[in-house]
N, C-alpha and C positions, 0 to 999 in steps of 0.2 A: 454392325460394322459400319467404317466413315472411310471416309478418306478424307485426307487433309493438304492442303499445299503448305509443306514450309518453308519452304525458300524459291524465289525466282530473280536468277543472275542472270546476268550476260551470258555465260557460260554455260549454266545449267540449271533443270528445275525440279522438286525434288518434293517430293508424297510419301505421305506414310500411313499406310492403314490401320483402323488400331480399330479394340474393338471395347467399349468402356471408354477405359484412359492407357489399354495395355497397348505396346505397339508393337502388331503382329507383322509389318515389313516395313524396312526403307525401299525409296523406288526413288532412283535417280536420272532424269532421261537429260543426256546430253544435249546443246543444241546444235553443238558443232557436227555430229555423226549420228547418224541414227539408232546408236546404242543406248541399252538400258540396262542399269545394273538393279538388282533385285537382291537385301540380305535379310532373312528372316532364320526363324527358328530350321530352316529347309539348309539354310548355305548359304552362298555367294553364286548368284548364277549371272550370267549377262542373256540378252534378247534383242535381236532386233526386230523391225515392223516396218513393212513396206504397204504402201496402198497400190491395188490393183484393177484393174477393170476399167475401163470405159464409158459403155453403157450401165452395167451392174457392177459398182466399184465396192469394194471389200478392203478389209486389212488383215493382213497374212504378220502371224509371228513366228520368229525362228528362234532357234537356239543357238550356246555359241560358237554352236559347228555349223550351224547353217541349213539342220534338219528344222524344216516346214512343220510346228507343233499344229497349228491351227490358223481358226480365220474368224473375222467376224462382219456381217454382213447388215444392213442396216435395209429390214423394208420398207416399212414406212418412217417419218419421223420422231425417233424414239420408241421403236421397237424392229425388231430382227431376230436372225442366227448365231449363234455360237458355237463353231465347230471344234472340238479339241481332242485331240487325242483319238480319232474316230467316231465323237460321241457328239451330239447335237443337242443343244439346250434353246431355249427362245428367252428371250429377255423385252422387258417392258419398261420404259426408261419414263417415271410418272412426271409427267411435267407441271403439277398442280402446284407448286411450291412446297412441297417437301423434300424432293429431290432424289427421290427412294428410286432406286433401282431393284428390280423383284427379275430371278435368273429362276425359270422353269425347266422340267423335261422339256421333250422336244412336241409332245403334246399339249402341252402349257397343262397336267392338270394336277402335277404337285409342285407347289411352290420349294425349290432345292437352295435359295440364297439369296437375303434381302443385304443390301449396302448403302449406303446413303451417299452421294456425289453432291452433297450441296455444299460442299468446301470449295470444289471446284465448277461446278454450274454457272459462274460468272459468266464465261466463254461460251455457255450455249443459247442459243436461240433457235425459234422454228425455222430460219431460213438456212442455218447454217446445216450441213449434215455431220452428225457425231463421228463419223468417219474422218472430218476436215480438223479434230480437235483430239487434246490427248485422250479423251473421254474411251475411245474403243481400243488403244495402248491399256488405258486401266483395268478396263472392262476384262481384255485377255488376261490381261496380269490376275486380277480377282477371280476368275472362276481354274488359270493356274491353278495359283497358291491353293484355294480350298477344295478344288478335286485332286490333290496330289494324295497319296494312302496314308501317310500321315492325318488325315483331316475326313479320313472315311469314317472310322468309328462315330467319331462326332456326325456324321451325316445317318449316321444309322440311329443313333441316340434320338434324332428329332424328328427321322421317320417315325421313330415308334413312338416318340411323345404325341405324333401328328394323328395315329390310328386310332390313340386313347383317346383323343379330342375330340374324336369324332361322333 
């Protein structure tokens, strides 16, 4: 899986995740409002994303009622928490130039979903934090879309590819 930036207006800037050449979501983040509309094979959903914290600053998404899905938390540079849904993932953002992103249990010790952000990685650097960039917008949006039950089987298909490998 990629992500890709297709378009960046004045008005709005807009990603599409695809995986191949198939394109599994548009993601359109306003710049005027802090909404995001999302249409895949799921629906038409909208989200917003607020950053929080202070000291420990975070990014909280909602839905488009305004319930609190999750949050994602950045502890060191390029890598963190993923919280969603009640469920805690840890993510590792490789900064070697490939631009892979690898989403774990909360043990880190099965790998559950690798994405590639080097469409978008322009915008990061080690000084800036992923939380300052649309980078942890996408990040919730991607572990969304493919922990939603729709996307379980599939998750259960490369658990059990992953046992055989072993």
């Amino acid at each position: 899986m990629k992500w890709v930036n297709i378009n960046n207006s004045s008005t709005k800037e807009i990603f599409e995740l695809r995986e191949d050449e198939k394109v599994l979501a548009d993601i359109s983040f306003s710049k005027q409002t802090r909404f995001v509309r999302i249409v895949s094979d799921l629906g038409r959903r909208m989200f917003s994303f607020e950053k929080k914290g202070f000291l420990h600053p975070y990014k909280v998404i909602r839905d488009e009622y305004g319930i609190k899905l999750g949050k994602v938390e950045e502890d060191k540079h390029g890598k963190g928490i993923v919280e969603l849904d009640g469920k805690k993932y840890a993510f590792v953002y490789e900064e070697n130039g490939s631009g892979d992103l690898i989403v774990y249990d909360e043990m880190m010790q099965k790998n559950l979903l690798r994405c590639n952000f080097k469409g978008i990685a322009g915008s990061l650097n080690r000084s800036t934090s992923l939380l300052d960039t649309k980078f942890a917008s996408l990040l919730l949006l991607l572990c969304w879309y493919n922990f939603q039950p729709h996307n379980m089987e599939t998750a259960r298909l490369f658990s059990n590819s992953d046992l055989m490998l072993a």
